[in-house]
N, CA and C atoms as a LAMMPS dump frame, in Angstrom:
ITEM: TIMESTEP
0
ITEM: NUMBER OF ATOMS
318
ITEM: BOX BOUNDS ff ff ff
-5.0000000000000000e+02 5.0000000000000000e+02
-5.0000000000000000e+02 5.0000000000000000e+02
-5.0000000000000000e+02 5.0000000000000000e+02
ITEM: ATOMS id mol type element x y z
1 1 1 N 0.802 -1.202 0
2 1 2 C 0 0 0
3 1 3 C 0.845 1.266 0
4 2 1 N 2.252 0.897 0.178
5 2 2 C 2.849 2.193 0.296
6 2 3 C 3.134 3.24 1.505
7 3 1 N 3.528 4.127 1.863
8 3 2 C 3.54 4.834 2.64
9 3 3 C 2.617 5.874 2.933
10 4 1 N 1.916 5.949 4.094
11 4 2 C 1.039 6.533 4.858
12 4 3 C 1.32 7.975 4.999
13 5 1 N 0.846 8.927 4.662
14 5 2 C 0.696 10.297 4.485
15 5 3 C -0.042 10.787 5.396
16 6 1 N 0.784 11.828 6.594
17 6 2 C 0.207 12.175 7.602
18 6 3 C -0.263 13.875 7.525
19 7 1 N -1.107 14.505 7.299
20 7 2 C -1.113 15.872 7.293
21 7 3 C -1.147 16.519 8.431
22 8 1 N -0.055 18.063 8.114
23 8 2 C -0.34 18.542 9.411
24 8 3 C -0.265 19.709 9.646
25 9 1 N -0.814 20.389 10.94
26 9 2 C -1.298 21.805 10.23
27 9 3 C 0.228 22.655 11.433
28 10 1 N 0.163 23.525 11.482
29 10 2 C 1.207 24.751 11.524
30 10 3 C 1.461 23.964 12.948
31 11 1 N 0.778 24.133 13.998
32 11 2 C 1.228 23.786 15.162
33 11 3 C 1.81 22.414 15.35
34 12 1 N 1.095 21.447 14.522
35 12 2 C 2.318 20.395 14.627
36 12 3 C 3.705 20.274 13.694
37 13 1 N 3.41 20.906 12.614
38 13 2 C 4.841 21.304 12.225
39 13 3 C 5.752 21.584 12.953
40 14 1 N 5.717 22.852 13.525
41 14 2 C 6.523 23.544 14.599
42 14 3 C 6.668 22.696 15.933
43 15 1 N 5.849 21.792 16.146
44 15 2 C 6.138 21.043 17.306
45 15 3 C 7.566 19.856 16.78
46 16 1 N 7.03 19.284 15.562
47 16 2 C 8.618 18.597 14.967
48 16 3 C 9.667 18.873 14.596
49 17 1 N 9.496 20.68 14.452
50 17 2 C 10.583 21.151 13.701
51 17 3 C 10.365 22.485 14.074
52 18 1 N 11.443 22.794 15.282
53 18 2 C 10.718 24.617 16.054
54 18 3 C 11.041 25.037 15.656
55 19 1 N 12.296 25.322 14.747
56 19 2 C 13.253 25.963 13.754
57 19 3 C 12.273 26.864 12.529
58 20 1 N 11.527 26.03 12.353
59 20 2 C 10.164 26.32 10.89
60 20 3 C 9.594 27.825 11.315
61 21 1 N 10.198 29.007 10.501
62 21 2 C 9.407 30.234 10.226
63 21 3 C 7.93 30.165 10.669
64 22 1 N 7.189 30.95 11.212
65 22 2 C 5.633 30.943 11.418
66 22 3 C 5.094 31.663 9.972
67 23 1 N 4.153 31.113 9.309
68 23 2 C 3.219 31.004 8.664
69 23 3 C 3.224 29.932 7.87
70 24 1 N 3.396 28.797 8.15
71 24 2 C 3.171 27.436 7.573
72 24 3 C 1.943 27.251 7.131
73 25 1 N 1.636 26.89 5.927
74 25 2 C 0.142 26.384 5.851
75 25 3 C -0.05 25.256 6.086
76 26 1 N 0.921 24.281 6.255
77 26 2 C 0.315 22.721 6.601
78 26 3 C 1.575 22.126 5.674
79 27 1 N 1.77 20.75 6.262
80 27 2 C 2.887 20.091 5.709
81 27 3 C 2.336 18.459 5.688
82 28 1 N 3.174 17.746 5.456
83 28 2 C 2.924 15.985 5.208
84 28 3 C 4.046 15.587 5.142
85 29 1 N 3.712 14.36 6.744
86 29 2 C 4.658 13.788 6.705
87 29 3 C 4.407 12.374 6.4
88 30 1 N 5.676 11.628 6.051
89 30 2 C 5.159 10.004 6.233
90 30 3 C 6.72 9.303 7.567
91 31 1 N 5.992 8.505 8.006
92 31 2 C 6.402 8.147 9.193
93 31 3 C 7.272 7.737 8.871
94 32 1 N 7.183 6.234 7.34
95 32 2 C 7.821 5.303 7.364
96 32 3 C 9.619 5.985 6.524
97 33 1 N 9.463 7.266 5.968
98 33 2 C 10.926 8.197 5.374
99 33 3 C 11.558 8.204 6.645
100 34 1 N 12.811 8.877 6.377
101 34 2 C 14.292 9.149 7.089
102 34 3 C 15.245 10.301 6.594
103 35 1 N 15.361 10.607 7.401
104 35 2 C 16.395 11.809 6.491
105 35 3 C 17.665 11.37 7.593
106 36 1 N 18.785 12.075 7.255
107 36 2 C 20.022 12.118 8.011
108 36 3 C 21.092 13.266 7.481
109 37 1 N 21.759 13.815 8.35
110 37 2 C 22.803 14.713 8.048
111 37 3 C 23.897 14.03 7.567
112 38 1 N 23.881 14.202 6.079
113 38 2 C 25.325 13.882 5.472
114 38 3 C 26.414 13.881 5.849
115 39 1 N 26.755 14.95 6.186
116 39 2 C 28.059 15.053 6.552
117 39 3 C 28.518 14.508 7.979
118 40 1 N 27.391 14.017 8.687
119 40 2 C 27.141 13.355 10.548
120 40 3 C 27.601 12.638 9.954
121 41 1 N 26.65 11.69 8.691
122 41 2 C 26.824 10.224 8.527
123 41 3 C 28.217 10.006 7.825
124 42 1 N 28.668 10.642 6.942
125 42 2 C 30.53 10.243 6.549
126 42 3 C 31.173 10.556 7.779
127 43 1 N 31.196 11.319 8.157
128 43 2 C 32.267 11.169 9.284
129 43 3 C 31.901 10.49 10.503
130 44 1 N 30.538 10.103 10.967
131 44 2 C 30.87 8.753 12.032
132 44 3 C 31.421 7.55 11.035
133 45 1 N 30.749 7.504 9.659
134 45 2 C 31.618 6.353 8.775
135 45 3 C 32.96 6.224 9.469
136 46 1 N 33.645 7.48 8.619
137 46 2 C 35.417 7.883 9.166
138 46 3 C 35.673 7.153 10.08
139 47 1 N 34.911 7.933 11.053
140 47 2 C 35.58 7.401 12.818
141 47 3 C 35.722 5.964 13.134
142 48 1 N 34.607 5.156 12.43
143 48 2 C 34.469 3.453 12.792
144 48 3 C 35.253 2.898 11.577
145 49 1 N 35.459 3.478 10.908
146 49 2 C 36.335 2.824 9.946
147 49 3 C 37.843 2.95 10.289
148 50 1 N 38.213 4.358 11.061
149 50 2 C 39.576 4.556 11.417
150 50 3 C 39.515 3.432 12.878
151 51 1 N 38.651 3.277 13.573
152 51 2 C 38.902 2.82 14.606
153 51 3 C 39.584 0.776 14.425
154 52 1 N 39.072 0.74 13.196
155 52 2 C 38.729 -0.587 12.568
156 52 3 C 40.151 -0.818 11.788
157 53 1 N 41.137 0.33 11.508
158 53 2 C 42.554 0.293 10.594
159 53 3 C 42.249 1.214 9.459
160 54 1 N 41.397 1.889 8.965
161 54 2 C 41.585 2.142 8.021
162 54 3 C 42.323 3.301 8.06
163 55 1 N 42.868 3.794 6.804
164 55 2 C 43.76 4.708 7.036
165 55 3 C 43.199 5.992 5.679
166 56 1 N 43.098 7.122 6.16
167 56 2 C 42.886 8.142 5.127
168 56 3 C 43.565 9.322 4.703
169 57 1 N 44.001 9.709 3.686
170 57 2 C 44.756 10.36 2.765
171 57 3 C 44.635 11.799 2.713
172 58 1 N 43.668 12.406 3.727
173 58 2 C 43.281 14.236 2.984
174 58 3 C 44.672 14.691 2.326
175 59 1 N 43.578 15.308 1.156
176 59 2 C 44.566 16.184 0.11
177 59 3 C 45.506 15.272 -0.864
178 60 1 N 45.335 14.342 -0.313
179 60 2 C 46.298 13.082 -1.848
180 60 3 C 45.383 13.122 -2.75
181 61 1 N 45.7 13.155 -3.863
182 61 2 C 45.195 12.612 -5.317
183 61 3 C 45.523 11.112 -5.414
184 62 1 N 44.375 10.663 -5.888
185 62 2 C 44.739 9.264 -6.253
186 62 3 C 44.779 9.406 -8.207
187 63 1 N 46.266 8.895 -8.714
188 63 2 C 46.354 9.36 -10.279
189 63 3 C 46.425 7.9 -10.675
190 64 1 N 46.34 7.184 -10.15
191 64 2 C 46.668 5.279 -10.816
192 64 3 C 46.813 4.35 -9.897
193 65 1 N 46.861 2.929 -10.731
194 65 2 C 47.076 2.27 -10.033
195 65 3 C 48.033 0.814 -10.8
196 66 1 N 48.475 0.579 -9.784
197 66 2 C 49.3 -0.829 -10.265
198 66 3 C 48.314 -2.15 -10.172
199 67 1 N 48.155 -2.828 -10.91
200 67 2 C 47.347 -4.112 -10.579
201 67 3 C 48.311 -5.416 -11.261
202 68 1 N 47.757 -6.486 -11.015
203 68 2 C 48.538 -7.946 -10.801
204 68 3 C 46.433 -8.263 -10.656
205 69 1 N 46.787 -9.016 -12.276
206 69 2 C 45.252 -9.418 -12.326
207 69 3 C 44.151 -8.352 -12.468
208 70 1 N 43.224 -8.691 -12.027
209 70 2 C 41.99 -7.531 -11.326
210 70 3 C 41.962 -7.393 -9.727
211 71 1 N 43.584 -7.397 -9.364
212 71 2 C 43.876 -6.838 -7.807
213 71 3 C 44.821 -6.178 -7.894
214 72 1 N 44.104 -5.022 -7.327
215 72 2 C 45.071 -3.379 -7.17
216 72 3 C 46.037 -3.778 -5.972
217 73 1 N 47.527 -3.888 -6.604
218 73 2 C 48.453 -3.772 -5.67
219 73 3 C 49.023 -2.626 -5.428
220 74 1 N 48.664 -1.654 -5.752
221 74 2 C 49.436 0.018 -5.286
222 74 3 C 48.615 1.225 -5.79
223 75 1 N 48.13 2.325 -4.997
224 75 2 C 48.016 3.326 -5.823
225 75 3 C 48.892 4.181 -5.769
226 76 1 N 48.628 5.118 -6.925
227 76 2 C 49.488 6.083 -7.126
228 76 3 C 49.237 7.156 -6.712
229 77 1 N 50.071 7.761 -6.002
230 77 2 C 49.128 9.231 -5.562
231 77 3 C 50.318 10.357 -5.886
232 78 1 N 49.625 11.463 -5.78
233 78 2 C 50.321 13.025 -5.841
234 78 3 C 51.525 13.1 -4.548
235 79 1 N 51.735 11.862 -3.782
236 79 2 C 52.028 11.754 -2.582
237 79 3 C 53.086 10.348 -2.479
238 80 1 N 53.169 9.603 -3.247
239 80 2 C 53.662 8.819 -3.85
240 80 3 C 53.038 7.16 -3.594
241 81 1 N 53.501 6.251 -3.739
242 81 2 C 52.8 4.79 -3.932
243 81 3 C 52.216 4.154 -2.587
244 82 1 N 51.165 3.89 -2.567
245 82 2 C 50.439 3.49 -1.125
246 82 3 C 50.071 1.858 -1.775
247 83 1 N 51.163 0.931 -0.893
248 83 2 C 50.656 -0.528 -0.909
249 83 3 C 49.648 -1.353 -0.326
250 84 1 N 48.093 -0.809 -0.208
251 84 2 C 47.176 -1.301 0.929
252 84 3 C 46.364 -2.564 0.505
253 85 1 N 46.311 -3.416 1.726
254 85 2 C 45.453 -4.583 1.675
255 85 3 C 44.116 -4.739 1.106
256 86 1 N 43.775 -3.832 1.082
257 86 2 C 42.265 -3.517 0.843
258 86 3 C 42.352 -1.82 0.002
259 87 1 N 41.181 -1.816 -1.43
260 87 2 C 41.339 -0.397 -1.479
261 87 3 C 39.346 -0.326 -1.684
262 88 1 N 38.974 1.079 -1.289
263 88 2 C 37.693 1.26 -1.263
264 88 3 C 37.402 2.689 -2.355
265 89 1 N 37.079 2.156 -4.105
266 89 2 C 36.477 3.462 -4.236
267 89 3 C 35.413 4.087 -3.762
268 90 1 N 35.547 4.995 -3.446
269 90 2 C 34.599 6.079 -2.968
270 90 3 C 34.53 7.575 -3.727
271 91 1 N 34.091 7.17 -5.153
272 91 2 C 34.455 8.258 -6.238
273 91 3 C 32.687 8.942 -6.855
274 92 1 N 31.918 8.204 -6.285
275 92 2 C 30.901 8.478 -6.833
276 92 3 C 30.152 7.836 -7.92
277 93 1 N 29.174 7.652 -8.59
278 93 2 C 28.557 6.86 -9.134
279 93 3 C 29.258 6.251 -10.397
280 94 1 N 29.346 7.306 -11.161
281 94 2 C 30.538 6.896 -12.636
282 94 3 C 31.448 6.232 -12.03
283 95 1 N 31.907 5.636 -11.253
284 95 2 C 33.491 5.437 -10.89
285 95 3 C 33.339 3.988 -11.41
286 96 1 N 32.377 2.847 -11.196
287 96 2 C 32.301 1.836 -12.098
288 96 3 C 32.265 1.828 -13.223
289 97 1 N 32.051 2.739 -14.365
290 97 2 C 32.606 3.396 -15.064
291 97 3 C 33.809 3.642 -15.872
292 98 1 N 33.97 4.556 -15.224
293 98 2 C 35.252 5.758 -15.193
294 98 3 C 36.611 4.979 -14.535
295 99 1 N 36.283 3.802 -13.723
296 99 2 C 37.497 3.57 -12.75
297 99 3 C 37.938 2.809 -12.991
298 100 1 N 36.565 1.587 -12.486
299 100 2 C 36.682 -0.446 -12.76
300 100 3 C 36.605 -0.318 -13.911
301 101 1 N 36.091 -0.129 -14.952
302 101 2 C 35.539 -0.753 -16.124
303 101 3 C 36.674 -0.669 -17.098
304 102 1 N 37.746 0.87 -16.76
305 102 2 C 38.709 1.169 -17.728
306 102 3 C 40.092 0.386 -17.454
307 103 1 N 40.661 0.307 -16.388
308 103 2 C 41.418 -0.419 -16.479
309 103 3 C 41.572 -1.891 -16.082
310 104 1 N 40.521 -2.412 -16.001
311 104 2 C 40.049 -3.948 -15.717
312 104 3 C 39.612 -4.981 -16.077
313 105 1 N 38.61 -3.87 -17.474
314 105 2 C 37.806 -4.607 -18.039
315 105 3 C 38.4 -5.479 -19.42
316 106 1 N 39.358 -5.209 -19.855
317 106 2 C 39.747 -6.185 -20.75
318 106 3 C 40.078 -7.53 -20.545
């Protein structure tokens, strides 16, 4: 059936959200959505991931990589060659694309 559509008029707006300017005409919510602060959610990522080994680069460029097979043994950076056990793109949607597809896929 989908998600349940709750209407609501100025005073309960402002009761969920006191921040909200006064003259609301009415809003809709649905229970079963989520929102979250982006930038909360990457950086508790960060934190449990650093706590876990991972290790992060601010300000390196990543320009290549060395592979053996379809396993990246080195990247290349503006910073020079990082040999890691594990690598995680985190480039954005094209990057399967733009990343895996170009130097892997043959």
């Amino acid at each position: 059936t989908g998600p349940q559509p709750r209407f609501l008029d100025e005073v309960e707006i402002r009761d969920l959200v006191p921040q909200v300017r006064p003259g609301m005409a009415g809003g809709v919510k649905f229970s079963e959505d989520a929102h979250l602060d982006p930038n909360a959610f990457v950086l508790g990522l960060a934190r449990a991931a650093g706590r876990n080994g991972a290790a992060f680069f601010d300000g390196t460029e990543a320009i290549g990589f060395e592979t053996a097979g379809r396993k990246i043994t080195a990247v290349r950076t503006t910073r020079g060659d990082i040999h890691p056990n594990h690598v995680v793109l985190a480039t954005g949607a094209r990057s399967v694309h733009d990343v895996i597809w170009t130097p892997f896929g043959s």
